[in-house]
PDB file of N, CA, C and O in Angstrom:
ATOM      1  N   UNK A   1     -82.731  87.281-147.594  1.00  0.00           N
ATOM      2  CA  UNK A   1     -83.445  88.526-147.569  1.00  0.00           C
ATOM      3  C   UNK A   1     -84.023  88.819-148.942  1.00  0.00           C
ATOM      4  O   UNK A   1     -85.197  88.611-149.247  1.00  0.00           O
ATOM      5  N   UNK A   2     -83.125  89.300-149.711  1.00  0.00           N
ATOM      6  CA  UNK A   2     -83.820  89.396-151.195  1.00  0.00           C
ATOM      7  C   UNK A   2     -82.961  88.053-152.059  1.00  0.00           C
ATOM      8  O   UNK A   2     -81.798  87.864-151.702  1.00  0.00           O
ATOM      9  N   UNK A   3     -83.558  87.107-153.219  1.00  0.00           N
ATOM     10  CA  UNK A   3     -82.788  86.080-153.990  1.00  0.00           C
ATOM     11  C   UNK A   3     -82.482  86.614-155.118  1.00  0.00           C
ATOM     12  O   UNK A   3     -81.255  86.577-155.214  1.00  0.00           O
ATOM     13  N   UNK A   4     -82.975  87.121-156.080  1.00  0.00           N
ATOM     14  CA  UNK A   4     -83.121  87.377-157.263  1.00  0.00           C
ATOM     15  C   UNK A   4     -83.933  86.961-158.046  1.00  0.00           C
ATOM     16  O   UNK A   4     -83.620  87.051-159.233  1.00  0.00           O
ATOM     17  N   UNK A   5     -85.205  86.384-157.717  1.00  0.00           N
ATOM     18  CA  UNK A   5     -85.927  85.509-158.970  1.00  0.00           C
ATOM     19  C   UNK A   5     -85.709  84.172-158.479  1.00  0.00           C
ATOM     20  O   UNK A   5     -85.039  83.857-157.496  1.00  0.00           O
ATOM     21  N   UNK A   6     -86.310  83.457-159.220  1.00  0.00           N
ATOM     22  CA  UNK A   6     -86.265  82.012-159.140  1.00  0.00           C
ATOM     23  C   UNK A   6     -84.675  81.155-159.107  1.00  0.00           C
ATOM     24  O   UNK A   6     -84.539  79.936-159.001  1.00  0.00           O
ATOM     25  N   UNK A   7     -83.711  82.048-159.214  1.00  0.00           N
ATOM     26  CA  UNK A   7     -82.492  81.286-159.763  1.00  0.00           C
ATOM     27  C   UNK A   7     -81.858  81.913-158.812  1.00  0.00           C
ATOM     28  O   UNK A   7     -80.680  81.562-158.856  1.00  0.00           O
ATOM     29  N   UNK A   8     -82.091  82.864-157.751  1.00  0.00           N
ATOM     30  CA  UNK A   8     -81.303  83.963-156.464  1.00  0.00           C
ATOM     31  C   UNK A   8     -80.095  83.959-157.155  1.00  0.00           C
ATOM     32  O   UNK A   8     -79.213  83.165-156.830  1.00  0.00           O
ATOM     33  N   UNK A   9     -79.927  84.852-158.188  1.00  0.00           N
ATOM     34  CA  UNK A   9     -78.846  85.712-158.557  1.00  0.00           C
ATOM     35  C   UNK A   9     -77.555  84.595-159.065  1.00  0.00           C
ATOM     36  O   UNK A   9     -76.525  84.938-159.646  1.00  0.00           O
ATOM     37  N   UNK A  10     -77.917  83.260-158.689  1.00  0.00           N
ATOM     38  CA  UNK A  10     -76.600  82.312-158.722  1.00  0.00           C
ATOM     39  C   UNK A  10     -76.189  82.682-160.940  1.00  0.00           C
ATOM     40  O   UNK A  10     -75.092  82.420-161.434  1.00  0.00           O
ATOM     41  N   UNK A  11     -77.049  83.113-161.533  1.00  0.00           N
ATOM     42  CA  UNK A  11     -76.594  82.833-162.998  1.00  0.00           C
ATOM     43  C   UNK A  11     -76.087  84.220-163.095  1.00  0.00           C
ATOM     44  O   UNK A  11     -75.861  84.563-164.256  1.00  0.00           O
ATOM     45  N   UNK A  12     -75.807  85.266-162.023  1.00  0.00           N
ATOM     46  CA  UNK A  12     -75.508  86.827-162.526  1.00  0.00           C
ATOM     47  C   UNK A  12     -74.538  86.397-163.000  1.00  0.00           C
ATOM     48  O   UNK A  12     -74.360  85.183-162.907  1.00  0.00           O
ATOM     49  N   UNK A  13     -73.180  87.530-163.936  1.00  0.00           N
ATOM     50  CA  UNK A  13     -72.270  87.925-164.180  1.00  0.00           C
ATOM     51  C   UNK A  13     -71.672  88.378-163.280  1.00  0.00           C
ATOM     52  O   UNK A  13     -70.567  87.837-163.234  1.00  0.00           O
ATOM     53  N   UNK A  14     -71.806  89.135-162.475  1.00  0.00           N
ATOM     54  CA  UNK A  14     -71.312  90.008-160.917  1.00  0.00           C
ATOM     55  C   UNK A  14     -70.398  89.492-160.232  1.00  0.00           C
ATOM     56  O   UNK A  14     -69.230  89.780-159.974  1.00  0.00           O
ATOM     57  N   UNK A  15     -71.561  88.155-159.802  1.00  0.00           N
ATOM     58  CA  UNK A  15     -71.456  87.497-158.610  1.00  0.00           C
ATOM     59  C   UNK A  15     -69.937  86.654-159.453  1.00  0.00           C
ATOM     60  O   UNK A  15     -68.809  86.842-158.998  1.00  0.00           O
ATOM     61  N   UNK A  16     -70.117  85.998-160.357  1.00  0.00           N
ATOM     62  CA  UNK A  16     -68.817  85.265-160.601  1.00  0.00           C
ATOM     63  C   UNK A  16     -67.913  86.268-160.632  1.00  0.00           C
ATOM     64  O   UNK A  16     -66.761  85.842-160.553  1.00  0.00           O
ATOM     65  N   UNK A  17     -68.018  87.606-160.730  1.00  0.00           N
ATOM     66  CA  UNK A  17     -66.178  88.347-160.419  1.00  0.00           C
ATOM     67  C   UNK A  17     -66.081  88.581-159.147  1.00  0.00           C
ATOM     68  O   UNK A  17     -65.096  89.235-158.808  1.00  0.00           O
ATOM     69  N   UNK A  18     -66.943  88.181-158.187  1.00  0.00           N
ATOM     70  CA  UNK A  18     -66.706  88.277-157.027  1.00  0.00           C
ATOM     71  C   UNK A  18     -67.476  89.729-156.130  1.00  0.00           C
ATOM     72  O   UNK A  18     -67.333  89.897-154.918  1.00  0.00           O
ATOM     73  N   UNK A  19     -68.283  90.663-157.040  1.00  0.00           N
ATOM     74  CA  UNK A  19     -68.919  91.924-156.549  1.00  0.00           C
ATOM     75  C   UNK A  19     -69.895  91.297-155.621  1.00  0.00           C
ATOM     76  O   UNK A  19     -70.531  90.244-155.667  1.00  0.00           O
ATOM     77  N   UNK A  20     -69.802  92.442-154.611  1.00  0.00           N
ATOM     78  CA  UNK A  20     -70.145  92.440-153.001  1.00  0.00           C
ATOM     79  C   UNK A  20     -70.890  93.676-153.333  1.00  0.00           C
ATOM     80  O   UNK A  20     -70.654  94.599-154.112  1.00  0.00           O
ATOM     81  N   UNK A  21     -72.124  93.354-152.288  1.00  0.00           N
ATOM     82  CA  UNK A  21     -73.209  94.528-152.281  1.00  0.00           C
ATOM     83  C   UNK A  21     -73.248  95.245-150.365  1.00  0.00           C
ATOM     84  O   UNK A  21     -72.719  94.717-149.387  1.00  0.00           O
ATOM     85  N   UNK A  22     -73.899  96.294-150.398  1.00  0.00           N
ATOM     86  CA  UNK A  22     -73.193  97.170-149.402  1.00  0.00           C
ATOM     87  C   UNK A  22     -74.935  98.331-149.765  1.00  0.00           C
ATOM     88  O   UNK A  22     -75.164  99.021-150.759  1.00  0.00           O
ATOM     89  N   UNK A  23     -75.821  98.112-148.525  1.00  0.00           N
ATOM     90  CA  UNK A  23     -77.069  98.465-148.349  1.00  0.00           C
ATOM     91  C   UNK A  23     -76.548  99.689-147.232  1.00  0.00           C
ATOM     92  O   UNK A  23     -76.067  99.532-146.110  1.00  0.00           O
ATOM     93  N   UNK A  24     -76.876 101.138-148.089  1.00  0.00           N
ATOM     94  CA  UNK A  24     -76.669 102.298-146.790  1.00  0.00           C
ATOM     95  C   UNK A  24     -77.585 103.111-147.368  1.00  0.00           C
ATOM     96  O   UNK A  24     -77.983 103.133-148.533  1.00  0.00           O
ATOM     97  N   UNK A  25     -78.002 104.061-146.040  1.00  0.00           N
ATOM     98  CA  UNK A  25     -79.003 104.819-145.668  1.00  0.00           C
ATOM     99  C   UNK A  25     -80.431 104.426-146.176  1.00  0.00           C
ATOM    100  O   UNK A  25     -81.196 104.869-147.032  1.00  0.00           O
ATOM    101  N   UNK A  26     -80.460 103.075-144.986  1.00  0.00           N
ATOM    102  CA  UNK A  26     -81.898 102.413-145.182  1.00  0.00           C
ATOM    103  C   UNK A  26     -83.279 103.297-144.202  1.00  0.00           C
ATOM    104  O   UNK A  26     -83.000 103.721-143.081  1.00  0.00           O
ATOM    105  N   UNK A  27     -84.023 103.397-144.500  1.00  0.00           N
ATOM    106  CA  UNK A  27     -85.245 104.331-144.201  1.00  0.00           C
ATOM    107  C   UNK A  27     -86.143 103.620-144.250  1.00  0.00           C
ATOM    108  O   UNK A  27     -86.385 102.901-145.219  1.00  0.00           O
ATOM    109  N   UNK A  28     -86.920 103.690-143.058  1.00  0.00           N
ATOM    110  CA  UNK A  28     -88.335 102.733-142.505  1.00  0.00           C
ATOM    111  C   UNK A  28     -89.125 103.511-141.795  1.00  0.00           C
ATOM    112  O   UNK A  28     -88.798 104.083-140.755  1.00  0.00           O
ATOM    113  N   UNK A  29     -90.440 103.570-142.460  1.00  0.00           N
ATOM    114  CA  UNK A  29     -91.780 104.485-141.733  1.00  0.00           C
ATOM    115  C   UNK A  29     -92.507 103.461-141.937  1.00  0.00           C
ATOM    116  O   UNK A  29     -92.650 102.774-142.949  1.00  0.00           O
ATOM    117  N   UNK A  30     -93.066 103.378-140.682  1.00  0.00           N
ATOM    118  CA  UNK A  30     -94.747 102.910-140.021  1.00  0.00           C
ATOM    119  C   UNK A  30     -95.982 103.131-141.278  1.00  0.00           C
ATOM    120  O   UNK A  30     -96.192 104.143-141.946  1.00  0.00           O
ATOM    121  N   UNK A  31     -96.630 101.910-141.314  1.00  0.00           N
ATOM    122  CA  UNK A  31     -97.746 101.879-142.808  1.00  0.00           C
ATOM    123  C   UNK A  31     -99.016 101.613-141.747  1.00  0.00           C
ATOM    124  O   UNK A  31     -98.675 101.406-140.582  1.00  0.00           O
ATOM    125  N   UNK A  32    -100.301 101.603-142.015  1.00  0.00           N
ATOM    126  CA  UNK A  32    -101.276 100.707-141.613  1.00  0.00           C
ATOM    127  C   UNK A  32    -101.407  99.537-141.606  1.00  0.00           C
ATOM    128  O   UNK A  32    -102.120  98.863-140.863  1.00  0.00           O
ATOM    129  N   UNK A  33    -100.601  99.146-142.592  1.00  0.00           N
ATOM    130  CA  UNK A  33    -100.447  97.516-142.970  1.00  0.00           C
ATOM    131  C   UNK A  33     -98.877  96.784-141.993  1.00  0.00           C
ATOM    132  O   UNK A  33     -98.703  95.619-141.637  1.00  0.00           O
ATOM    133  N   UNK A  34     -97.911  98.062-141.786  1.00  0.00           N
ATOM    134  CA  UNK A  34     -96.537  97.203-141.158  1.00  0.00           C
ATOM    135  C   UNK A  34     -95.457  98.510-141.888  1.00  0.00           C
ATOM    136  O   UNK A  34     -95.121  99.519-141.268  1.00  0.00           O
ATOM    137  N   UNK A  35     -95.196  98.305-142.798  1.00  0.00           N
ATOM    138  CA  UNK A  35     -93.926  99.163-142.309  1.00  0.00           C
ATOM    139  C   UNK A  35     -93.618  99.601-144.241  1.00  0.00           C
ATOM    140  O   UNK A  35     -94.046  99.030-145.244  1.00  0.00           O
ATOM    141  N   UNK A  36     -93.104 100.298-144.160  1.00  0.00           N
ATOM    142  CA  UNK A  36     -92.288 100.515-145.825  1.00  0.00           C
ATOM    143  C   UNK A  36     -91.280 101.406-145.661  1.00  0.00           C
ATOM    144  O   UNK A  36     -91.264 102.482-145.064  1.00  0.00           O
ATOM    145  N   UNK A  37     -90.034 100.544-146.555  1.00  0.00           N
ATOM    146  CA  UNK A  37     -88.439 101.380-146.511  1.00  0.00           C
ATOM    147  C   UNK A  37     -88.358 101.109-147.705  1.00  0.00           C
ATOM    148  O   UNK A  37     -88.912 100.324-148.475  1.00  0.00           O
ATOM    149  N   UNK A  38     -87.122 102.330-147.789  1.00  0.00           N
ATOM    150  CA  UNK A  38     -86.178 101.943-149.341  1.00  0.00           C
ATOM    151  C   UNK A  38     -84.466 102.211-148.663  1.00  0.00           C
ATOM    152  O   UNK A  38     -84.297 102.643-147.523  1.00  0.00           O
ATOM    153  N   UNK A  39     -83.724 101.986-149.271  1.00  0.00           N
ATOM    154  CA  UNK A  39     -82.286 101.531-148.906  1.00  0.00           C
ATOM    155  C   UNK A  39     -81.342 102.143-150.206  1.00  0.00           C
ATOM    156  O   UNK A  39     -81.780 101.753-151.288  1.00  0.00           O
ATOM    157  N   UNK A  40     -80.636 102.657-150.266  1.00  0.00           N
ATOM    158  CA  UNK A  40     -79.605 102.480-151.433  1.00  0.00           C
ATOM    159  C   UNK A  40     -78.884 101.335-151.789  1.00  0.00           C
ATOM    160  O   UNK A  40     -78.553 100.702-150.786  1.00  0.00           O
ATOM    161  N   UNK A  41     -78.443 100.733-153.049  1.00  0.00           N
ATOM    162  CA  UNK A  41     -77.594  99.581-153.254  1.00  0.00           C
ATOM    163  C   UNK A  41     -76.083 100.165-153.670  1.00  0.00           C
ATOM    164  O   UNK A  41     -75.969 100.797-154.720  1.00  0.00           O
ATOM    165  N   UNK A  42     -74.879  99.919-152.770  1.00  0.00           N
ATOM    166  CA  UNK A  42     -73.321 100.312-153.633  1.00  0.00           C
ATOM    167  C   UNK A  42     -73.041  98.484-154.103  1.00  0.00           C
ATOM    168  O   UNK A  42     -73.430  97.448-153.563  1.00  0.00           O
ATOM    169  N   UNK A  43     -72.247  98.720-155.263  1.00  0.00           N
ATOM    170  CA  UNK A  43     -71.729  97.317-155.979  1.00  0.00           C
ATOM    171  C   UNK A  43     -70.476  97.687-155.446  1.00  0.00           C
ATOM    172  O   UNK A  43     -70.160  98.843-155.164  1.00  0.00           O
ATOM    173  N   UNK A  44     -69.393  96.155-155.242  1.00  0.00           N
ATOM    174  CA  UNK A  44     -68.060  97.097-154.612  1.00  0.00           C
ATOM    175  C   UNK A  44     -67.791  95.810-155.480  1.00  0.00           C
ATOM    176  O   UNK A  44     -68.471  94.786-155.551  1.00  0.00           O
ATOM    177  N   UNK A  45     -66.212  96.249-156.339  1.00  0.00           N
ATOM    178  CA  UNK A  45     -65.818  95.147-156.731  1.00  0.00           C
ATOM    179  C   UNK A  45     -66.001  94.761-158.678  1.00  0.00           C
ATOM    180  O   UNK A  45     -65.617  93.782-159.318  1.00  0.00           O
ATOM    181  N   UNK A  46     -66.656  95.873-159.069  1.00  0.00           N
ATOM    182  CA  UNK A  46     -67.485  95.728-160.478  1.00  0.00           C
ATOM    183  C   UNK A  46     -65.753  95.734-161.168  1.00  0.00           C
ATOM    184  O   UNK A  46     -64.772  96.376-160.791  1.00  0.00           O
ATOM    185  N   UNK A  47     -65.901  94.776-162.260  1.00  0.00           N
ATOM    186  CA  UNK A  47     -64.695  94.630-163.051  1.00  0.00           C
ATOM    187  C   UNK A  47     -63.382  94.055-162.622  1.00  0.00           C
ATOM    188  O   UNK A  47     -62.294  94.343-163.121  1.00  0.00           O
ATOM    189  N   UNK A  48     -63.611  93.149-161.573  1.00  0.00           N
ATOM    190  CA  UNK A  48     -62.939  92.987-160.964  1.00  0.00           C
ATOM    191  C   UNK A  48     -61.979  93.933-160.304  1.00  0.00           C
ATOM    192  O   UNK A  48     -60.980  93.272-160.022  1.00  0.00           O
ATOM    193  N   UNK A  49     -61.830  95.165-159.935  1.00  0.00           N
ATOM    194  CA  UNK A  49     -61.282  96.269-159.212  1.00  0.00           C
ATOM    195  C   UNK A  49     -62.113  95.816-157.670  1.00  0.00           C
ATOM    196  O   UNK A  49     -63.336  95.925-157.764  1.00  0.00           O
ATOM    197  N   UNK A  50     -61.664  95.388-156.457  1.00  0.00           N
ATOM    198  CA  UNK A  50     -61.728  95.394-155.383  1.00  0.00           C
ATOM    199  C   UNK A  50     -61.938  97.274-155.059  1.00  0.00           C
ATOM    200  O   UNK A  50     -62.730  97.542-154.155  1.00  0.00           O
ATOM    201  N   UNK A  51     -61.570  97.917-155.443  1.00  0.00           N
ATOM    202  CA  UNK A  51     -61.752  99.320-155.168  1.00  0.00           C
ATOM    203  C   UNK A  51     -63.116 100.529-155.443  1.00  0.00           C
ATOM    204  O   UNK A  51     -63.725 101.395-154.815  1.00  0.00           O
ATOM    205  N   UNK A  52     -63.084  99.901-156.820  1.00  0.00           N
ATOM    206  CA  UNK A  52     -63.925 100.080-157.634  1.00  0.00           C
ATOM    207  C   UNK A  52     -65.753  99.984-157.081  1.00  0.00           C
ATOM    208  O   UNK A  52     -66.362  98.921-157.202  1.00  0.00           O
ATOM    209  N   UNK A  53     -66.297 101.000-156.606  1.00  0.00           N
ATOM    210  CA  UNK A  53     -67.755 100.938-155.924  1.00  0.00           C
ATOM    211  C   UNK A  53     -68.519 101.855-156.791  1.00  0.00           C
ATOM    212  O   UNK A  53     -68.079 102.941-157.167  1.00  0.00           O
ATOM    213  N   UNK A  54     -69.932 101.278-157.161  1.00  0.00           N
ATOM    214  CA  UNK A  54     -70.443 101.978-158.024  1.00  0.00           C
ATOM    215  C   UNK A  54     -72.306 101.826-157.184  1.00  0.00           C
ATOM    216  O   UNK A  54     -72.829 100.822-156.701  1.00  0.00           O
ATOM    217  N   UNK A  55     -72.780 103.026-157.290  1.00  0.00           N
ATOM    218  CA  UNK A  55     -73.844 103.429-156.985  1.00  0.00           C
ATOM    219  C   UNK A  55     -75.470 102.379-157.829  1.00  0.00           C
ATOM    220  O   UNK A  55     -75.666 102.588-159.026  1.00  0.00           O
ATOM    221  N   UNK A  56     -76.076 101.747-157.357  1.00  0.00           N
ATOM    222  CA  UNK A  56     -76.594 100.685-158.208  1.00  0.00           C
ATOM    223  C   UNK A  56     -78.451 100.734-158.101  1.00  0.00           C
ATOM    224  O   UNK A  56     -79.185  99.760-158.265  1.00  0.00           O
ATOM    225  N   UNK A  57     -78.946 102.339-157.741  1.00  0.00           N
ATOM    226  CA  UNK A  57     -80.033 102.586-157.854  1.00  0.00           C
ATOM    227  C   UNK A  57     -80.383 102.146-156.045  1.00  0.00           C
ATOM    228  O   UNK A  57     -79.505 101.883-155.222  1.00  0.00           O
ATOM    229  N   UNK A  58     -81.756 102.165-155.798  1.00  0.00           N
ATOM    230  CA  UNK A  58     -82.306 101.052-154.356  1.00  0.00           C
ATOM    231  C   UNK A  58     -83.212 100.513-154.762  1.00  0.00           C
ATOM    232  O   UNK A  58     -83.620 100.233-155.889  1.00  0.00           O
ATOM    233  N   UNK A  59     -83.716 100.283-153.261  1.00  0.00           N
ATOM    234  CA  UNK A  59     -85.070  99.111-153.330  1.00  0.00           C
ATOM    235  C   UNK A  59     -85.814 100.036-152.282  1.00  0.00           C
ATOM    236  O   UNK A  59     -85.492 100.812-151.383  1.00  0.00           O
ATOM    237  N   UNK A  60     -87.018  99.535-152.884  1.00  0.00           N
ATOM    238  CA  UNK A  60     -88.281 100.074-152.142  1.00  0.00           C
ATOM    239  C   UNK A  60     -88.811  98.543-151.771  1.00  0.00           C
ATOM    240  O   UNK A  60     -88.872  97.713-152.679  1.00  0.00           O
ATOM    241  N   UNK A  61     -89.212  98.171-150.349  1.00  0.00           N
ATOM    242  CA  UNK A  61     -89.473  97.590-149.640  1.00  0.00           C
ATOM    243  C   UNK A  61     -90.738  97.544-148.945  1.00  0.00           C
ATOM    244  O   UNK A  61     -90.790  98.645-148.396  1.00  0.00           O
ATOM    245  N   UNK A  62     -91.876  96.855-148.624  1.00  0.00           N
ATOM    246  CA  UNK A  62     -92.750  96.723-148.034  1.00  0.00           C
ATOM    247  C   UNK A  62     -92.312  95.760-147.113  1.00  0.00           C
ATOM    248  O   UNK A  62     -91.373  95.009-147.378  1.00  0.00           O
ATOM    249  N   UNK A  63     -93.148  95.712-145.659  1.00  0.00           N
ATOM    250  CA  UNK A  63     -92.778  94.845-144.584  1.00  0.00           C
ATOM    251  C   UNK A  63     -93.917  94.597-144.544  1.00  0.00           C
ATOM    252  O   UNK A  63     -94.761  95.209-145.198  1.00  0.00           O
ATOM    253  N   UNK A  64     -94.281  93.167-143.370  1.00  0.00           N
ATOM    254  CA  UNK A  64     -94.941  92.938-142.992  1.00  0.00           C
ATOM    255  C   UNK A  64     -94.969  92.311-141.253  1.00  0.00           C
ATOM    256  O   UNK A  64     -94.367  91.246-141.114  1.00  0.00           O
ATOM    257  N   UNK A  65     -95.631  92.919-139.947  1.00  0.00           N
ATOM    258  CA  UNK A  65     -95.211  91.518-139.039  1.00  0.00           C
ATOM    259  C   UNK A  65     -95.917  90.467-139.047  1.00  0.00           C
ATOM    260  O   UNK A  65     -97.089  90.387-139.415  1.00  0.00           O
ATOM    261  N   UNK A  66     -95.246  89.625-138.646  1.00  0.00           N
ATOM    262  CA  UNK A  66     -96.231  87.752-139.005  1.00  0.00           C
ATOM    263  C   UNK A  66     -94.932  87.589-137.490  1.00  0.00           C
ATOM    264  O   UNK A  66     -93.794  87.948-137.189  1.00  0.00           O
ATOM    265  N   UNK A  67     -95.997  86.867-136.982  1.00  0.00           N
ATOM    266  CA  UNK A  67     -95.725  85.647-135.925  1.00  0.00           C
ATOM    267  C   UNK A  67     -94.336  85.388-135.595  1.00  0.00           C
ATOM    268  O   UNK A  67     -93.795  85.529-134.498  1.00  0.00           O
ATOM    269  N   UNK A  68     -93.829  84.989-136.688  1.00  0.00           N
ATOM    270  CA  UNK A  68     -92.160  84.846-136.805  1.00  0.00           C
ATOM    271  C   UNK A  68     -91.432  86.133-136.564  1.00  0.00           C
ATOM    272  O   UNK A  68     -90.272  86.206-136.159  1.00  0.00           O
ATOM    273  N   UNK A  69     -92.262  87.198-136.865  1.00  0.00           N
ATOM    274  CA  UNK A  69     -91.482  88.176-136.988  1.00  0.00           C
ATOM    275  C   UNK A  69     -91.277  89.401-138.293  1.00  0.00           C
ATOM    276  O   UNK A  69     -91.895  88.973-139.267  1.00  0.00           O
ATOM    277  N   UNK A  70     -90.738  90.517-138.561  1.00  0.00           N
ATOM    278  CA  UNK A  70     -90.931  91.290-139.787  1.00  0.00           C
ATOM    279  C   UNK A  70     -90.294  90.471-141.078  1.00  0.00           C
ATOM    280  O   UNK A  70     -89.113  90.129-141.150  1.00  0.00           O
ATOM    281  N   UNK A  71     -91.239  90.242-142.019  1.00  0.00           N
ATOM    282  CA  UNK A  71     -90.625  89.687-143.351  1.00  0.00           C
ATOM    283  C   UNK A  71     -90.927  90.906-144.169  1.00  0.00           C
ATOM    284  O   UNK A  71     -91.411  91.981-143.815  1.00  0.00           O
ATOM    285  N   UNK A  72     -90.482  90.440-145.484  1.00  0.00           N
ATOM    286  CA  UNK A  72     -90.684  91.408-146.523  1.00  0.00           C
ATOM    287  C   UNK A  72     -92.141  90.517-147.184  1.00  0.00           C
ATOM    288  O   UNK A  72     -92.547  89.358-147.106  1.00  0.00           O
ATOM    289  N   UNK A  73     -92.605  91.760-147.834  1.00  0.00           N
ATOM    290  CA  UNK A  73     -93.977  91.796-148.460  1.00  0.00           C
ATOM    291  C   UNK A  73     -93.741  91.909-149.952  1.00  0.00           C
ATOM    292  O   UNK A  73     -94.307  91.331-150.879  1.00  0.00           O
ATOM    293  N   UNK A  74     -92.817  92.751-149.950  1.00  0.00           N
ATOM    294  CA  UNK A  74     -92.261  93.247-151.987  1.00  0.00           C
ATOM    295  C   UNK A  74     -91.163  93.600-151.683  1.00  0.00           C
ATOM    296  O   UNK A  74     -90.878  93.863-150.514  1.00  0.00           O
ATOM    297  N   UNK A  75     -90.371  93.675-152.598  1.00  0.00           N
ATOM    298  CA  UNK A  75     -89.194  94.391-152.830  1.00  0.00           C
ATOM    299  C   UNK A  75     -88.658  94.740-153.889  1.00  0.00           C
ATOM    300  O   UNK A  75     -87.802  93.907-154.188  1.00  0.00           O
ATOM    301  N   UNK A  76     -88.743  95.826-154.864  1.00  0.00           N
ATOM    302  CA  UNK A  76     -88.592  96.303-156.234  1.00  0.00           C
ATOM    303  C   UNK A  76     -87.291  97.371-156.292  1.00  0.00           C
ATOM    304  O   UNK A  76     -87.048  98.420-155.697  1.00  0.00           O
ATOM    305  N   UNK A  77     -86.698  96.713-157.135  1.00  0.00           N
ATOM    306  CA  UNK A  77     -84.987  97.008-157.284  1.00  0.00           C
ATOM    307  C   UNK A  77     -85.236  97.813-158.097  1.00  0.00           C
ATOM    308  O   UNK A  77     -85.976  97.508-159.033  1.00  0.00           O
ATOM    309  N   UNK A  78     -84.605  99.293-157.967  1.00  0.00           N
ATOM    310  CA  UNK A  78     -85.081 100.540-158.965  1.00  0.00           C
ATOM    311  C   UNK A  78     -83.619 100.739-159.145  1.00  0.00           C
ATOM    312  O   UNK A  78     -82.976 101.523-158.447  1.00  0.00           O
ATOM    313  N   UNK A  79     -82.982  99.839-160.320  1.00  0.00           N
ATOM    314  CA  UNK A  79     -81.303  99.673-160.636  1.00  0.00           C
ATOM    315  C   UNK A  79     -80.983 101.256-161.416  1.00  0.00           C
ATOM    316  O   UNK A  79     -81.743 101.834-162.194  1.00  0.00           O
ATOM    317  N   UNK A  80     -79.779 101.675-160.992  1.00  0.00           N
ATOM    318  CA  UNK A  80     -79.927 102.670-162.117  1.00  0.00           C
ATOM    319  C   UNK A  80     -78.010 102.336-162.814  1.00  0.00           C
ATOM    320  O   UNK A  80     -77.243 103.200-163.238  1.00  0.00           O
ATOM    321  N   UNK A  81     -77.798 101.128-162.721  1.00  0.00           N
ATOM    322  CA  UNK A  81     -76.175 100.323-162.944  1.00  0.00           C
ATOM    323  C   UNK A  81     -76.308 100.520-164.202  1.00  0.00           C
ATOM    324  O   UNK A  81     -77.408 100.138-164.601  1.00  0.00           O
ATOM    325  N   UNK A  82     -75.278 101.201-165.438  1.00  0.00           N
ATOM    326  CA  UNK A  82     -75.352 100.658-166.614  1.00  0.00           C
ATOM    327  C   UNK A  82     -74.352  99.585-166.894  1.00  0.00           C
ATOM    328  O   UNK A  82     -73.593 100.023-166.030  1.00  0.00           O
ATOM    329  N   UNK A  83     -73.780  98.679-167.305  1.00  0.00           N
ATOM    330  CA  UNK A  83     -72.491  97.875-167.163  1.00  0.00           C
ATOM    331  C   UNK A  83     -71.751  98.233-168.334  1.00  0.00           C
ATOM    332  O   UNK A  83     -70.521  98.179-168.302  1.00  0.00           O
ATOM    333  N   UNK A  84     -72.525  98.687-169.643  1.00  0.00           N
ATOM    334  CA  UNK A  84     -71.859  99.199-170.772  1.00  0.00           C
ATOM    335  C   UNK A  84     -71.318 100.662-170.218  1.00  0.00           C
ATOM    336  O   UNK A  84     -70.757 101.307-171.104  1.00  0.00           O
ATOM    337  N   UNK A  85     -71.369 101.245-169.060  1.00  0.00           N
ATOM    338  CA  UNK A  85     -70.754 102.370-168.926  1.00  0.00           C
ATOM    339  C   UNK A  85     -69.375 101.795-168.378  1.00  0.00           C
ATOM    340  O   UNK A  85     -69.341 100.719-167.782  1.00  0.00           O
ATOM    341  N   UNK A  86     -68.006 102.721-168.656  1.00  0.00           N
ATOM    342  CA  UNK A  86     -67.126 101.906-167.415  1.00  0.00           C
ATOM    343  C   UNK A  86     -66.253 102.963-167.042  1.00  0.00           C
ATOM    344  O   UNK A  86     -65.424 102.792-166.147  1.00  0.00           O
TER     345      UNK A  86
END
């Protein structure tokens, strides 16, 4: 769905402590072109705390339908995570 860039997130910091992402109250309205949502991002897991869930900005999303079916068109991560906060 989303990778991260050319490298899909495999070089984060995150991902090696094991943080899990968790997409709620996703929102989708009808465009002329196909469709546009944005979603919230929760991080669960930051610092290694399994408990520990932190609010991580969203994404604003453009769709498109194609043949196959709805893909994404853009998707711009509006992070608002500081990691120096704790």
């Amino acid at each position: 769905m989303s990778g991260g860039g050319p490298d899909g997130c495999t070089g984060a910091g995150w991902i090696r402590q094991g943080v899990h992402h968790i997409y709620v109250n996703h929102i989708i309205d009808p465009t002329p072109g196909g469709a546009k949502g944005q979603v919230n991002m929760l991080m669960i897991g930051l610092g290694g705390d399994k408990n520990k869930i932190e609010h991580d900005g969203y994404y604003e999303d453009t769709y498109v339908k194609t043949l196959a079916g709805w893909k994404f068109k853009s998707r711009i991560h509006h992070a608002t995570y500081d990691p120096a906060r704790k």
